[in-house]
KEKE-3310 file (N, C-alpha, C; in steps of 0.2 Angstrom, whole numbers, plus 5000, padded with zeros to 4 digits):
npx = (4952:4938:4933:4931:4919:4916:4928:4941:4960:4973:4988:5004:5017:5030:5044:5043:5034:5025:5020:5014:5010:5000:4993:4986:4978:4969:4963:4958:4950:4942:4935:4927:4919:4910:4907:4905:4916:4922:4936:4956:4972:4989:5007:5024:5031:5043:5041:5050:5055:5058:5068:5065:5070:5068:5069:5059:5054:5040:5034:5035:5028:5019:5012:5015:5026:5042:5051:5049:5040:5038:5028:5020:5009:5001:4997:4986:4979:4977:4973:4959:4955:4944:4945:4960:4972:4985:5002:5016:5029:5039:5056:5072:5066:5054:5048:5048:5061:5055:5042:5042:5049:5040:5030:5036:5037:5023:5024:5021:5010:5001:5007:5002:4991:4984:4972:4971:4972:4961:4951:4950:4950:4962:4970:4983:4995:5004:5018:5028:5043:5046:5037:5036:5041:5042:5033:5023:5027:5030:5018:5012:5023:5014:5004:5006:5012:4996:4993:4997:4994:4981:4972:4960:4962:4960:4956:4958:4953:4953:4958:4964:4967:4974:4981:4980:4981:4990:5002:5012:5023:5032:5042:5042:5036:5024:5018:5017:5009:4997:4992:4990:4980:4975:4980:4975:4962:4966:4964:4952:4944:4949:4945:4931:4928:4933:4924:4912:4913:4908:4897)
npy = (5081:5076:5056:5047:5035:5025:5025:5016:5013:5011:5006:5004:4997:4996:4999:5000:4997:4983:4970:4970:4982:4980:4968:4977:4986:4979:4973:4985:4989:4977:4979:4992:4988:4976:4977:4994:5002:5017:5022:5023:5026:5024:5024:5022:5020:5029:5040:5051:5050:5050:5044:5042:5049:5047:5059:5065:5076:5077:5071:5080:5093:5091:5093:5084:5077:5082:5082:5085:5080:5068:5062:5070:5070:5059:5059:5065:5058:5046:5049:5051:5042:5026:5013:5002:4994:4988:4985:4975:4971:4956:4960:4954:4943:4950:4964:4979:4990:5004:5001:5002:5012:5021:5016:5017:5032:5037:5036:5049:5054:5049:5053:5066:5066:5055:5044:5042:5031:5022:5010:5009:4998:4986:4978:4968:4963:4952:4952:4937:4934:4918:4904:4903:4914:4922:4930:4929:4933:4946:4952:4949:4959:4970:4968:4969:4984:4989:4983:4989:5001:5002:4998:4988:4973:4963:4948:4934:4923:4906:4893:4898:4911:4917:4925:4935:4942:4933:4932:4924:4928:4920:4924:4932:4946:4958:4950:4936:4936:4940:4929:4920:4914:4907:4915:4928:4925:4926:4940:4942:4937:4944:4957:4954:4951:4963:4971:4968:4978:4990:5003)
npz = (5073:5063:5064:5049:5049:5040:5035:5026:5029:5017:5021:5013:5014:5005:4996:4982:4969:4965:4972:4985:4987:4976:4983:4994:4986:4980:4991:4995:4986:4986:4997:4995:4985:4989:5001:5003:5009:5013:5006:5006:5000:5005:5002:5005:4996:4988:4996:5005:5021:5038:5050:5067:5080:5095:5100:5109:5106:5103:5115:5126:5117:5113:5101:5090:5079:5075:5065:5049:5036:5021:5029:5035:5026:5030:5041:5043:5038:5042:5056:5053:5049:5053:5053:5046:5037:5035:5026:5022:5011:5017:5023:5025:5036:5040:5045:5033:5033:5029:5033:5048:5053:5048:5059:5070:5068:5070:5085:5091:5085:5096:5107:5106:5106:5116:5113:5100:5090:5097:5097:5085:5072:5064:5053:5045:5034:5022:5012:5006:4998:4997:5002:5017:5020:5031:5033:5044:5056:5052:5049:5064:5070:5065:5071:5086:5085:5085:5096:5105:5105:5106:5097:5088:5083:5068:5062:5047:5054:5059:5047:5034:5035:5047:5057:5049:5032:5021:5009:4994:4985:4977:4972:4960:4963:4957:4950:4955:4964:4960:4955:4966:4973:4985:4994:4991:4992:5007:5011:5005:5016:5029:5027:5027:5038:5043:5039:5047:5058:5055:5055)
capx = (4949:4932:4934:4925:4916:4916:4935:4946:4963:4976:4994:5008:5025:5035:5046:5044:5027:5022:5017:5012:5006:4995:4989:4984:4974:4964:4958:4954:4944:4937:4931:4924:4915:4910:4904:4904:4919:4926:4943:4963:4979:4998:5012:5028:5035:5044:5043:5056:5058:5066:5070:5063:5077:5068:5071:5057:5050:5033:5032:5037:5027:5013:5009:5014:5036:5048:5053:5046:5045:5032:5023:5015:5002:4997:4995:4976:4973:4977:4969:4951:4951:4942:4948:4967:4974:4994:5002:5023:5034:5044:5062:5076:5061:5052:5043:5053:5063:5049:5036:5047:5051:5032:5027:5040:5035:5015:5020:5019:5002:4999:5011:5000:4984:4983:4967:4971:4969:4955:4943:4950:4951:4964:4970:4988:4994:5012:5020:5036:5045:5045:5030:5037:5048:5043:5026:5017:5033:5031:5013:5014:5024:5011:4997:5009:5008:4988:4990:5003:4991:4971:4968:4956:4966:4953:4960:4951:4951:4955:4957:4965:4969:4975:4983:4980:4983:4997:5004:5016:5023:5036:5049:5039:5033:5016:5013:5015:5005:4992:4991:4991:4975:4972:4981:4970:4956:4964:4964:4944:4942:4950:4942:4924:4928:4932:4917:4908:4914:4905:4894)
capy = (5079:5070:5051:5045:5028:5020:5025:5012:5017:5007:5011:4999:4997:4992:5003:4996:4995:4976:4964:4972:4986:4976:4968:4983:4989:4972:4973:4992:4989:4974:4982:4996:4983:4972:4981:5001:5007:5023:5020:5030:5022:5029:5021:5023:5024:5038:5046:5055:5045:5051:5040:5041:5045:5046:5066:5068:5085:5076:5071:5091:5096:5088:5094:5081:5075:5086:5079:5087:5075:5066:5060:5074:5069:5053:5059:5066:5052:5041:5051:5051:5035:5020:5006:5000:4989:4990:4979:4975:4965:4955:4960:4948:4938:4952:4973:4983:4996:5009:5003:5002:5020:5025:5016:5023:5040:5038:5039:5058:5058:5046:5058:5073:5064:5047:5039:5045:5024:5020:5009:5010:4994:4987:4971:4966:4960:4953:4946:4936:4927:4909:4902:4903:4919:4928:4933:4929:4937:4952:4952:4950:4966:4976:4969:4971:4989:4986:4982:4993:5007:5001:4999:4983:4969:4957:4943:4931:4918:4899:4889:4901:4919:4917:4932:4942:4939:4932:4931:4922:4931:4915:4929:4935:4953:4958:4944:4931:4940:4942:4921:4917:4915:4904:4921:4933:4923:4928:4946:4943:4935:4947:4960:4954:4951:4969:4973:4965:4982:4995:5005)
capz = (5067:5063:5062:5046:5051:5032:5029:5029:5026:5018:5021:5009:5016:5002:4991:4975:4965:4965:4976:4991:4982:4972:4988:4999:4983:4981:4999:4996:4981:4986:5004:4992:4980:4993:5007:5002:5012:5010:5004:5004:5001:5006:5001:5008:4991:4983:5000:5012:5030:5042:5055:5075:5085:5102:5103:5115:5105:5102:5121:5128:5114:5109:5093:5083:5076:5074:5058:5043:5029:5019:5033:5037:5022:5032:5049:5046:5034:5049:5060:5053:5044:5057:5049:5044:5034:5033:5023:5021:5011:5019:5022:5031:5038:5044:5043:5030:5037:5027:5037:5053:5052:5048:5064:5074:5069:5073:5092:5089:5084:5102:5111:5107:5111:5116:5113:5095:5090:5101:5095:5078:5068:5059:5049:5043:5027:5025:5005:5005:4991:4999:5005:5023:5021:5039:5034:5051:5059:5049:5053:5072:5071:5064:5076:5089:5084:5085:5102:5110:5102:5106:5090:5089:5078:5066:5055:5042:5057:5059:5040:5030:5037:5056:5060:5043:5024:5020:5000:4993:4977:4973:4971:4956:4963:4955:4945:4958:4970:4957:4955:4973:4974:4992:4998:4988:4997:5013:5011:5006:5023:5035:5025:5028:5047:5047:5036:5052:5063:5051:5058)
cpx = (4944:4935:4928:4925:4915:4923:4940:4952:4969:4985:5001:5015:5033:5037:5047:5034:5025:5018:5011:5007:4999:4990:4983:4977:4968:4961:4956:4950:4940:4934:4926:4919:4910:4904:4903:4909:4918:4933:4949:4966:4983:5002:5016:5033:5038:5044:5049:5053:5060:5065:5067:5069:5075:5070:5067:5052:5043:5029:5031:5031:5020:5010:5013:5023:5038:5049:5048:5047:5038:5025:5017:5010:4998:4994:4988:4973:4971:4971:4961:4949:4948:4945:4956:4967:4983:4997:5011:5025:5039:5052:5066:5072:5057:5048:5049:5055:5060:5043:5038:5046:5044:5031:5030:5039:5026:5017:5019:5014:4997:5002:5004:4993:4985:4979:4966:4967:4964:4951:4945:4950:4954:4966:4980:4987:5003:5013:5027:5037:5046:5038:5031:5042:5049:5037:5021:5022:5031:5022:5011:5017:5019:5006:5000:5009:5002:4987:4993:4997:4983:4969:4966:4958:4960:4960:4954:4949:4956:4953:4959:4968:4969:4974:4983:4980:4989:4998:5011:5018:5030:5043:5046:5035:5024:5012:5014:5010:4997:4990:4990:4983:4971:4975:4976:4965:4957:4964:4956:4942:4943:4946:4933:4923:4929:4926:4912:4906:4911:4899:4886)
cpy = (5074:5063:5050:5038:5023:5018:5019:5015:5011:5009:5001:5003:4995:5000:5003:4995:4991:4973:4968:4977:4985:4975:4972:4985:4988:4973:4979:4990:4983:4976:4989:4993:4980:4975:4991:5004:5011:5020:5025:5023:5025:5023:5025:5024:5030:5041:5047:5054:5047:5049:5044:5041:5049:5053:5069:5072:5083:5076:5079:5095:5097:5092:5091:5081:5084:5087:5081:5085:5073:5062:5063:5074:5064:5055:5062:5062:5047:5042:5053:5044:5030:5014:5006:4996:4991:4984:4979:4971:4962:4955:4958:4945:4943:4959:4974:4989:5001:5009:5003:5009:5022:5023:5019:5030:5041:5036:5046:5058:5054:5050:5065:5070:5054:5041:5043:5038:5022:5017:5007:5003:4991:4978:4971:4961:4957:4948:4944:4931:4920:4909:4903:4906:4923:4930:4932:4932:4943:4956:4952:4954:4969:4974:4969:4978:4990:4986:4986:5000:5006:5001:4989:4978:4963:4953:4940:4926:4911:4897:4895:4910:4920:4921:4939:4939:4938:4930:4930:4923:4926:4919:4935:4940:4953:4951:4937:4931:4940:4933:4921:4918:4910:4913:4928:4932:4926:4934:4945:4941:4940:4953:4961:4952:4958:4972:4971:4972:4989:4996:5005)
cpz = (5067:5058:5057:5047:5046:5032:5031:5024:5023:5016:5017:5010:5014:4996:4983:4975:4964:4968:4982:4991:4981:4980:4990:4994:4982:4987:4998:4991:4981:4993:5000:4988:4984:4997:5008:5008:5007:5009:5004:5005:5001:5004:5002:4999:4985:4990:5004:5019:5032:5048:5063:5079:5092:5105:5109:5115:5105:5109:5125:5127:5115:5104:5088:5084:5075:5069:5052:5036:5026:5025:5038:5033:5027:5037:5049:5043:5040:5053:5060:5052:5051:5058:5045:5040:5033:5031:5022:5018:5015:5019:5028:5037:5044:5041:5036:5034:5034:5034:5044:5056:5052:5055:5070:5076:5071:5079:5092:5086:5092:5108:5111:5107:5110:5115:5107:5091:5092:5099:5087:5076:5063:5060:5047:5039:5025:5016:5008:5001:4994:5003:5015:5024:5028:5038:5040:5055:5056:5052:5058:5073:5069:5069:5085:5091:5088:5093:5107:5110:5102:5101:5091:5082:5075:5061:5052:5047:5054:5049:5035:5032:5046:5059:5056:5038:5025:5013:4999:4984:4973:4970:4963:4956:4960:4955:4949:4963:4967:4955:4961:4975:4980:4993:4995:4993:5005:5015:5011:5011:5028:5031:5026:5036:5046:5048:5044:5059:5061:5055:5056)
residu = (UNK:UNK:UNK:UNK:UNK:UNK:UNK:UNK:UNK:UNK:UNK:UNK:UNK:UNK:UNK:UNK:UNK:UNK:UNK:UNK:UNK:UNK:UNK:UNK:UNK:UNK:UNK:UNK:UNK:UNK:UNK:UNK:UNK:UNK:UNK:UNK:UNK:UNK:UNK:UNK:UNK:UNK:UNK:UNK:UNK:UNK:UNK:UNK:UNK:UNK:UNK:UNK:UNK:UNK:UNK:UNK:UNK:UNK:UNK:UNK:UNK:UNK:UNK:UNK:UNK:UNK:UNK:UNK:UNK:UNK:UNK:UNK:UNK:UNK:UNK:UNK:UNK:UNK:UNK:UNK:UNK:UNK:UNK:UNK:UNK:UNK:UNK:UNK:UNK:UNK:UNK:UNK:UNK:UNK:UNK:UNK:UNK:UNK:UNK:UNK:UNK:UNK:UNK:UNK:UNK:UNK:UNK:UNK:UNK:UNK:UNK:UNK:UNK:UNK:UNK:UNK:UNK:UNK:UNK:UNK:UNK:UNK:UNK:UNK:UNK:UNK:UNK:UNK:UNK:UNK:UNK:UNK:UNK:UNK:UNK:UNK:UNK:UNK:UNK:UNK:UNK:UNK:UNK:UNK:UNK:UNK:UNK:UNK:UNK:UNK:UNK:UNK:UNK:UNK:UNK:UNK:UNK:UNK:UNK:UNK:UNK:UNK:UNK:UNK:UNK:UNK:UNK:UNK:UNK:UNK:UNK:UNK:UNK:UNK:UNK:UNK:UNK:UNK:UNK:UNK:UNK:UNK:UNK:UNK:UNK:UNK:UNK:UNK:UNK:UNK:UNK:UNK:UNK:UNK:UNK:UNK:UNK:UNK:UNK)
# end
């Protein structure tokens, strides 16, 4: 599949329509507004998961999971967009078992080619109801991810966005997320260090 060198794709890891949601959206429409990506969003919600249990068939195979479920929409989205953004609420100081499961099942598109990430670009995004809920935990897994897979990790930088955005929804889902206005800023930060990788 042709990569497109504008797309950036943003993948939202929470199962509920809030906070994170919001988020992901905000960085897609401001990297649209901003700087003229191309844009797509997936959310993990509303979809059918099926857990990664290490069967193998992807390695054997290589064409791709076993598992036949909603995840079969994302995999060409992934696999043409350049640019990432993945974003999680945080659950028990960490990823949500959604995005867990999603990244689990992207070794099967690594398995059936390996330099499937390569060069890509992506960014993490992490909400949690306290100010210091796990969100740079939860973040360090996804650039973790990032790293295990050559995909080339940006953040907003020193003073505000270290490792990624990070948003504090005060337990208030949407509407706190949508006040959090230092963390709004650090989505526009790591968003304009991506903007920097556009071709």
């Amino acid at each position: 599949m042709m990569e497109n060198k504008n797309l950036l794709l943003g993948i939202c890891g929470s199962p509920r329509k809030q906070g994170t949601d919001y988020a992901i959206n905000y960085a897609l429409q401001y990297a649209k507004d901003k700087f003229g990506f191309d844009t797509e969003f997936w959310s993990v919600k509303g979809k059918n998961l099926m857990f990664c249990t290490h069967c193998d068939h992807c390695i054997r195979e290589k064409k791709g999971c076993i598992n036949k479920d909603d995840l079969q929409e994302l995999y060409p989205l992934i696999e043409s967009a350049k640019f990432l953004i993945i974003g999680t609420p945080v659950f028990q100081g960490t990823l949500s078992g959604q995005l867990k499961t999603l990244l689990d099942r992207l070794r099967a598109l690594v398995a059936k080619n390996p330099e499937v990430f390569k060069n890509k670009v992506g960014a993490a995004l992490a909400v949690g109801g306290d100010r210091n809920g796990g969100q740079e935990i939860a973040i360090r897994s996804i650039l973790d991810f990032f790293q295990q897979n050559h995909i080339l990790s940006v953040s907003g930088g020193a003073f505000g966005a270290n490792l990624g955005a990070s948003l504090w929804s005060q337990d208030l889902g949407l509407k706190g997320v949508e006040s959090d206005g230092y963390g709004l800023r650090s989505i526009r930060k790591v968003i304009k260090r991506m903007a920097e990788f556009m071709d």
